[in-house]
N, C-alpha and C positions, 0 to 999 in steps of 0.2 A: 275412430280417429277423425279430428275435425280439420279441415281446411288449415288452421296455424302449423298444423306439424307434418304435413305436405310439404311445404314451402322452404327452398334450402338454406334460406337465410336464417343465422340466428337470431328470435326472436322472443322478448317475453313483455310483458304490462308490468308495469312500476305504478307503485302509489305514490303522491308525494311526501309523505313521509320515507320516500324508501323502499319498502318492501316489494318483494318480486309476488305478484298475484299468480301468473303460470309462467313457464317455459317451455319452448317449443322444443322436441326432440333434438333439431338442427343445434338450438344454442348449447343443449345442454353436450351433446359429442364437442363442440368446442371447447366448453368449459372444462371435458374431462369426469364428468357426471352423468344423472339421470336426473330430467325434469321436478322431479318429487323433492327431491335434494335442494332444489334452489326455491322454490316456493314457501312464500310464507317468511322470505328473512332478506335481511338487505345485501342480498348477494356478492352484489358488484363490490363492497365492503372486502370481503375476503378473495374473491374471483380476480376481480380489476382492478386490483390496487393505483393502479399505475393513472388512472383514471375517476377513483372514485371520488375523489374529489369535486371533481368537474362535473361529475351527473350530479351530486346532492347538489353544486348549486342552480343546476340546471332545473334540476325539480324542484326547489325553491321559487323558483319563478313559473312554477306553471302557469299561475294565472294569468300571466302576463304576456307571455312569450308565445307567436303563433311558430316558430320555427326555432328549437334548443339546440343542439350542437347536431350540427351537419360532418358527417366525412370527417371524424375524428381520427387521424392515422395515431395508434397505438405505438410503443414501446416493441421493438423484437423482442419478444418474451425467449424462454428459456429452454423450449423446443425451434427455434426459430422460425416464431411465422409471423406474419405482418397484419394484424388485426384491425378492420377498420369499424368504428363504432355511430353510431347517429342515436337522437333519442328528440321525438315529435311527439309533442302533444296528441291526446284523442278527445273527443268531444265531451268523456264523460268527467274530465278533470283528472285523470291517469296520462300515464305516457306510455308510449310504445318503445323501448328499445331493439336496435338492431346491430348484430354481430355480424361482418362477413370476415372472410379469410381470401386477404389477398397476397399471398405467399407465394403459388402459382403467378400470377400475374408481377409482382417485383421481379421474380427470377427472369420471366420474358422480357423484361425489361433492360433488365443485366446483360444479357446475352444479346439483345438487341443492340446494345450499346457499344457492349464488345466487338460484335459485329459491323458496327455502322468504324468504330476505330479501325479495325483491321481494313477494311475497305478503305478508311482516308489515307492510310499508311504504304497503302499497297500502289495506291495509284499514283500518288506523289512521288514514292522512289523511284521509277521510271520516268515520269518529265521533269526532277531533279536530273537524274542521270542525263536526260537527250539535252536540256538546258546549260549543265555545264561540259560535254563530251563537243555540243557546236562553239561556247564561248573560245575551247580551246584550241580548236578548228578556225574559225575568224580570226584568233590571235596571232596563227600561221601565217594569215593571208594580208594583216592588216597593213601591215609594210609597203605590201604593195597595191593596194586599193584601199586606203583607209575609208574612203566615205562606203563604198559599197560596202566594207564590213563592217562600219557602222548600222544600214541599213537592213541589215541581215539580223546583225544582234537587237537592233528594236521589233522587229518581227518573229522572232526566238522570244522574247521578253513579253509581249504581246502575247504571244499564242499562250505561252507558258503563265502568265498569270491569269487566262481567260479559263485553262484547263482548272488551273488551280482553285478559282470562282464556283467554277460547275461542281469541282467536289464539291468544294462549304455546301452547295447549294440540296446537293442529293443527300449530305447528312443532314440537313436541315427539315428535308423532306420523309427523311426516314422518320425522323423525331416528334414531327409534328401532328402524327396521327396519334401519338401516344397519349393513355388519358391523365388529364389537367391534376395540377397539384388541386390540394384544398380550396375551395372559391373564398375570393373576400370581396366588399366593395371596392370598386378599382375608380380612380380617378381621369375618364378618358381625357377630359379637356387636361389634366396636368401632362397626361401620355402626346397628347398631340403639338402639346406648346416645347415641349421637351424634344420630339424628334424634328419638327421644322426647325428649330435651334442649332442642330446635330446637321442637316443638310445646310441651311446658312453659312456655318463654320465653315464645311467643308466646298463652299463655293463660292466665298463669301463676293465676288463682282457681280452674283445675280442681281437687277430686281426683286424684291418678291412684294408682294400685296397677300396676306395668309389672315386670314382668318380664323379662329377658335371658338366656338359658343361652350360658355362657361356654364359650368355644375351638368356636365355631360358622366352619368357615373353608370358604371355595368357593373356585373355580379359573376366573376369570374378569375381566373389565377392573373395575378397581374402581368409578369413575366410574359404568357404567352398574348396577350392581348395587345403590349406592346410593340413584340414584337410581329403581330398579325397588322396593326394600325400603319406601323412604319414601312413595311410592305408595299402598303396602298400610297403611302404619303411619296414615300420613293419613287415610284410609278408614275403616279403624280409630276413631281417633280422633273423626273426625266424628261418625258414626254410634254414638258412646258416649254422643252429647249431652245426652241424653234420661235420661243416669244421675247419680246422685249420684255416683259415682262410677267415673273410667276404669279399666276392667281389659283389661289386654294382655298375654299371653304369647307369649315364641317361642322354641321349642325346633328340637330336633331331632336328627339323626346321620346317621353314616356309614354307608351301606350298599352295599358294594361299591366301583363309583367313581363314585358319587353321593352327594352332600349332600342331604337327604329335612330339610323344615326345617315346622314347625308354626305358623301365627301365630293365635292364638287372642282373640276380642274378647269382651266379653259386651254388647257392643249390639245395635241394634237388629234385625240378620237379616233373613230371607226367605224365602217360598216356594219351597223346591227345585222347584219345577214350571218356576219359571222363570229357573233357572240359566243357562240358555245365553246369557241376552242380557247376562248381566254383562259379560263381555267384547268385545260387540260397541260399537263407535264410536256413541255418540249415542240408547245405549239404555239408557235408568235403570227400576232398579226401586223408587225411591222418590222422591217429588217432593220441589221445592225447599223446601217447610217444613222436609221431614224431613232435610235437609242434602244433598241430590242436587245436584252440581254440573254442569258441562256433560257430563258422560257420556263422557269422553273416558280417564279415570286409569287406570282397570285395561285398559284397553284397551290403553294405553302400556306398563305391567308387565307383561302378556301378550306384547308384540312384544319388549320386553327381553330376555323372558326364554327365550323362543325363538331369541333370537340370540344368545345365550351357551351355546346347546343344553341348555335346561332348556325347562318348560312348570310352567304352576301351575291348579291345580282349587282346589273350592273346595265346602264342606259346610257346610249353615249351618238355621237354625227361627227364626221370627218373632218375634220380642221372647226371644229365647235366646242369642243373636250368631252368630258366625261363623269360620269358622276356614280361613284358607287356607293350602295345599300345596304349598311351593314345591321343585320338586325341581331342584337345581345341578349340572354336575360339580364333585366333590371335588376337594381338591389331590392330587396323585400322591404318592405316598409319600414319593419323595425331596427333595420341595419342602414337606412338612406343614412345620406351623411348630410351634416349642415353645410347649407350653402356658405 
């Protein structure tokens, strides 16, 4: 037994014409066969219907293509499991196909979800309940102190939509570890011109001065990149409060096969002494005057962005602002986009 049929994933070499040259014991249990059975004939044909299509044209283009279909999510076939497929060139002018079974892992997912609901549901019923149990309590009183039950009720309304903040924020954090849909080339510069737009709207008497460097592109689910970008942009933003005027830049490039991306603020910054606890869950380094929210945001764009296999640091001086480093993979060459 050689090294290919060790290995748990399912795997076998294509020609480009098609044919299955071997199968490794892993693909063929997925398949519902034995190795010997798929060799020698265009498998996927009868196997993958659902799919075949897409490898013959992918193997039409061997010669061309340094990377064929990636993280192919499958059809729930008919035992219900969630097949996910890729198929890369090898050096000899064959291709490698690869079968996993992500069935296990959609269910976690499910259940995760269900879980992160039940938890938003559960905690809301309760500061519903204490939110309107005091409105109707104030409304006793209002008669006879209306400003101070005034005063009461925006402090109830306050706490109660800051509670309510922190949930979105712990579902958001449950979610964010989870792994990334399918990657596509994602357009950061259109992502960033898009949420400084979405923060303008919603404040629209700021200043701002913002910045974007155009044909900024990453290799990743667009969706969470987004929303890993607007995170920092928000932060950003907040934390300019304190200026006449908002300055934001974001640059960056290509270095290798990484997107190296700059976000630059000139608000209010920090003590690099205590950089580390930026991204830790429920650790601020600036209190709520100073616009520190539940401590939860970069924490999120941290798990983002590590599950799209980047990471982000971050360099910053106290009333100087700050500047964070987000490093992406790039898109592969054969998928850049046109400027």
């Amino acid at each position: 037994m050689d090294l290919i049929d060790q290995l748990p994933s399912g795997l076998a070499v294509l020609t480009a014409d098609g044919r299955w040259l071997r199968a490794n014991t892993a693909l063929a249990t997925l398949l519902g066969t034995s190795p010997a059975m798929l060799a020698g004939q265009a498998a996927h044909r009868d196997r993958l219907p659902g799919v075949a299509d897409r490898i013959d044209a992918a193997l039409a283009r061997l010669p061309l293509a340094d990377d064929t279909l990636r993280d192919v999510q499958m059809p729930e076939d008919a035992r219900g499991r969630h097949l996910r497929l890729s198929l890369r060139p090898l050096p000899d002018g064959t291709a490698l196909l690869q079968l996993d079974d992500d069935t296990a892992l959609k269910r976690l997912e499910a259940q995760q979800e269900t879980l992160a609901f039940g938890i938003s549901h559960e905690l809301r019923a309760p500061v519903r309940a204490i939110e309107q149990f005091a409105r109707r309590l104030l409304a006793q009183d209002a008669a006879a102190d209306p400003q101070t039950a005034r005063d009461h009720l925006q402090r109830i309304q306050h706490a109660s939509g800051h509670a309510g903040g922190l949930i979105d924020a712990l579902l958001e954090t449950m979610r964010a570890s989870r792994p990334p849909r399918a990657s596509a080339a994602v357009d950061i510069s259109l992502l960033g011109d898009w949420i400084c737009a979405e923060l303008q709207d919603a404040d629209p008497g700021r200043v701002a001065d913002i910045h974007i460097a155009p044909d900024l592109w990453a290799w990743g689910d667009e969706h969470a990149l987004k929303q890993l970008l607007g995170k920092l942009l928000h932060n950003a933003w907040k934390f300019s409060a304190h200026r006449d005027t908002v300055r934001i830049k974001l640059t960056g490039e290509v270095v290798g096969d990484r997107l190296q991306l700059r976000l630059r603020d000139a608000g209010r910054g920090f003590d690099m002494r205590y950089a580390e606890r930026l991204f830790v869950p429920f650790r601020r380094l600036h209190s709520a005057d100073d616009g520190a929210g539940h401590g939860l945001g970069l924490a999120i764009a941290q798990q983002l962005a590590r599950a799209q296999g980047g990471h982000i640091r971050v360099e910053s001086e106290p009333d100087a602002g700050t500047t964070f480093f987000i490093e992406l993979p790039a898109v592969p060459d054969e998928d850049a986009a046109a400027p």
